[in-house]
C-alpha positions as CSV (number, residue, x, y, z in Angstrom):
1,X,-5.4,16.8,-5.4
2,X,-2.1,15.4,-5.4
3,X,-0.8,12.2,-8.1
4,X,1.4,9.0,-6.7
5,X,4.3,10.9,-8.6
6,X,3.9,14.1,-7.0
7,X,3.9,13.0,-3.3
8,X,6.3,10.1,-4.6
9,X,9.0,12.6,-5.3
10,X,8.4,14.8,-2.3
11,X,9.0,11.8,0.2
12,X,12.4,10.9,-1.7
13,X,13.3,14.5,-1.6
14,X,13.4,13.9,1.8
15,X,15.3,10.9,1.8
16,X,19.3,10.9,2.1
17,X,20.9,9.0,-1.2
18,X,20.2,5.3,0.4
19,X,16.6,6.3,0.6
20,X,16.6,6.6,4.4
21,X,15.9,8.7,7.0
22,X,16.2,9.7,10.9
23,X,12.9,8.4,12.9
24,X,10.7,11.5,12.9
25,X,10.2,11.1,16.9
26,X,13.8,10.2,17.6
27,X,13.0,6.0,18.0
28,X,16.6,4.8,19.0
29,X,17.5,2.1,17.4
30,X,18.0,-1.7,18.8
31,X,21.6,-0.8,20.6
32,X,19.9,2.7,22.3
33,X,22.7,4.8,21.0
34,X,21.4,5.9,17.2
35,X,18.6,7.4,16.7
36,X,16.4,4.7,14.1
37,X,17.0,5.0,10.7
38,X,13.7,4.1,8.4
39,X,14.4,2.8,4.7
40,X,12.5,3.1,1.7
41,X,12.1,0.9,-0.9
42,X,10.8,1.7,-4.7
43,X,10.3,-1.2,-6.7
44,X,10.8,-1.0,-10.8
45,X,7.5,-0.1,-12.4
46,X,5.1,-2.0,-14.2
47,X,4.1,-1.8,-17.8
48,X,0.4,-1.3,-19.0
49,X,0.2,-4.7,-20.1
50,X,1.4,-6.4,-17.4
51,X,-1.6,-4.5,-15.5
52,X,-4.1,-5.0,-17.8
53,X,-3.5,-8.7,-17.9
54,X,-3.7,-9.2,-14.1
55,X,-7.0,-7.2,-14.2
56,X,-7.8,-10.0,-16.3
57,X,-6.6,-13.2,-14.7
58,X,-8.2,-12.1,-10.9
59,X,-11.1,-10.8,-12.7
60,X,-10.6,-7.2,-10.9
61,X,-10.2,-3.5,-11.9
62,X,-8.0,-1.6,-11.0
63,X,-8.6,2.5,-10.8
64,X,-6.4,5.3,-12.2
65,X,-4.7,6.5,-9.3
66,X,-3.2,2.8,-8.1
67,X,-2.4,1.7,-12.0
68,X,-0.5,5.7,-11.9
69,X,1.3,4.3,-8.7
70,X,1.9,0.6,-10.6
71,X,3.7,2.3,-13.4
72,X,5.9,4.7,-11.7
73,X,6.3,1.8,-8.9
74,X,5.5,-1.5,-9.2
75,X,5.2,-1.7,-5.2
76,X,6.7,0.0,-2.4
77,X,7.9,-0.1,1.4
78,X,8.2,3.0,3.3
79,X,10.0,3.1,6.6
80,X,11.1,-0.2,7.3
81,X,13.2,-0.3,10.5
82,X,13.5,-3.5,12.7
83,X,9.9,-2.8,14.4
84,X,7.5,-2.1,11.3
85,X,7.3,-1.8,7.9
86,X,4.4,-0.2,5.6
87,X,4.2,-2.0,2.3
88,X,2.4,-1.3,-0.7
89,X,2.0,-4.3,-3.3
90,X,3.1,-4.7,-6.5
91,X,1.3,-6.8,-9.4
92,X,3.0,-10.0,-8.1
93,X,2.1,-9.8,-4.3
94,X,-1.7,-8.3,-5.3
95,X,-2.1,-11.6,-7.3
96,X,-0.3,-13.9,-4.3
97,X,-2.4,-12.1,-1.7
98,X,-5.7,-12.1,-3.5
99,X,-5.3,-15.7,-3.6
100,X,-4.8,-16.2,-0.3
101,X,-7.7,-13.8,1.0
102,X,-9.4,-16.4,-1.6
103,X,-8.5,-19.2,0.4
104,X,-9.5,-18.0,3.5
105,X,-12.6,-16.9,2.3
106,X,-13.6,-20.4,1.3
107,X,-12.3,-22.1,4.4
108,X,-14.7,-19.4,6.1
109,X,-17.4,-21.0,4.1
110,X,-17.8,-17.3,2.8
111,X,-18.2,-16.1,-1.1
112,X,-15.6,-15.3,-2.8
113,X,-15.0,-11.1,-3.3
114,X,-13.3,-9.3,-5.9
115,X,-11.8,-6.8,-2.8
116,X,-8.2,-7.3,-3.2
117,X,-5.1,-6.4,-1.0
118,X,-2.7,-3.8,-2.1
119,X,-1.0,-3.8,1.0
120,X,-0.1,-4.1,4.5
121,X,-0.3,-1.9,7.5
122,X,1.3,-3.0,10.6
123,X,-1.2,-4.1,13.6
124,X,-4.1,-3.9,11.3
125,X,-3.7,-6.7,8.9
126,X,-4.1,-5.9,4.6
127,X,-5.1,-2.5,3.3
128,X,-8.0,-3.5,0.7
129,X,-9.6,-2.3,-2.2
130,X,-13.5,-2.6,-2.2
131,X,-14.2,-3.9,-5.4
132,X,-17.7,-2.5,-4.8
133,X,-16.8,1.3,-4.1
134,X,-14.4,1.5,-7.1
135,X,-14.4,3.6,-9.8
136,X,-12.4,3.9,-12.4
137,X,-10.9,6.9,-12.6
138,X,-10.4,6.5,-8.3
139,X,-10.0,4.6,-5.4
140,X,-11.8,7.3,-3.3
141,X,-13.9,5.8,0.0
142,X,-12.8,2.4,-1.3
143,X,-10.1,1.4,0.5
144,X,-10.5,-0.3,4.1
145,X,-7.8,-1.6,6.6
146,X,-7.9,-5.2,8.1
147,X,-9.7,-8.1,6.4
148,X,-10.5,-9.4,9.5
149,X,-12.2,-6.8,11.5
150,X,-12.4,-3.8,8.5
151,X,-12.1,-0.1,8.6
152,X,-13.0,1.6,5.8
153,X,-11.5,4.7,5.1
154,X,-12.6,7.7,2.4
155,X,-9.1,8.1,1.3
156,X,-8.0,7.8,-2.4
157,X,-4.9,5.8,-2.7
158,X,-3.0,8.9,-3.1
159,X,-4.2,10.7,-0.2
160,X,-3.8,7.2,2.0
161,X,-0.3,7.6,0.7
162,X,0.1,11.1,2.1
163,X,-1.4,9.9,4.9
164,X,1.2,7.2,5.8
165,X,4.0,9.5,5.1
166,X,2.8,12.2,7.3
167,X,1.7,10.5,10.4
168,X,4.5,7.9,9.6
169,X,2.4,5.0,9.8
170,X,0.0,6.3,12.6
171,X,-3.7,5.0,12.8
172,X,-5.3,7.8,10.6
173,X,-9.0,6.8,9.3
C-alpha cells in the first residue's frame, strides 16, 4: 500500500509549476473556448504537537495515515475549477467542522459522536471519520461520505486519496 507522500508527489508530478492541470475529460471552461484548468492547493504542514493537542481538545484520535497526511499537509484542495472543488481539512477546519456537526447533532436532539469531518466531497456533503472503526495505525473501512444520508466506504485515507485523484472526484465507494 501506498503513503499520503507517495501518491502526494505523484499527483504534483503531474501538475504544471502553478499546480494545475487540463480537465481530464476536456470540461471547457466558463467562456467555451479553453479547455478547464483544475488547481491544487497544498497547505503548510502541521507539527506533532499541534496534532496531538487537537486530539486532545475534541477528545478524538486520529490514525497514522491522516496524521502522515497532517504533517506533510496540513490540508488540501484538489481540482478546484469554478464547478467543484475536493477538499481535505486541515487541523483548523477539522476543529471548526466538528463543532458544527456538534451543533447539529444537538439541535437534532441526537448524542453527540466523536466521528469527525476531514473533508468535503461535492454533492455528497462531509467525508467523515468513524470514530468507531478507527484504529490507530489506519483509517481502513472508517471513513463514510455524507453526514446526512452516509456512505461508508472501506477505503483507508490514502487509498480514498487515490481514489479522488483517479476518477477526479467521481462517486467511487
Amino acid at each position: 500500500m501506498a503513503n499520503i507522500k507517495t501518491v502526494l508527489d505523484k499527483l504534483k508530478s503531474q501538475l504544471d509549476e502553478n499546480l494545475t492541470r487540463l480537465h481530464p475529460r476536456g470540461l471547457l471552461d466558463r467562456d467555451d473556448k479553453n479547455i478547464l484548468r483544475e488547481e491544487c492547493i497544498f497547505k503548510e504542514p502541521a507539527t506533532e504537537g499541534e496534532i496531538n493537542s487537537l486530539e486532545i481538545e475534541l477528545g478524538i484520535t486520529i490514525p497514522y495515515d491522516y496524521r502522515e497526511f497532517l504533517l506533510h499537509h496540513n490540508g488540501m484542495t484538489l481540482f478546484s475549477t469554478y464547478l467543484v472543488e475536493y477538499k481535505f481539512y486541515g487541523l483548523d477546519e477539522i476543529r471548526e467542522n466538528f463543532l458544527i456537526v456538534q451543533e447539529d447533532r444537538e439541535e437534532d436532539d441526537l448524542e453527540p459522536t466523536k466521528d469527525y469531518p476531514i473533508g468535503q466531497f461535492p454533492d455528497a456533503g462531509y467525508i467523515i471519520m468513524d470514530a468507531r472503526k478507527l484504529k490507530k495505525h489506519s483509517s481502513q473501512g472508517a471513513i463514510y461520505v455524507g453526514h446526512i444520508m452516509p456512505e461508508a466506504t472501506e477505503e483507508s485515507f490514502v487509498t480514498f486519496v487515490e481514489n479522488v485523484i483517479e476518477n477526479t472526484g467521481e462517486f467511487f465507494w
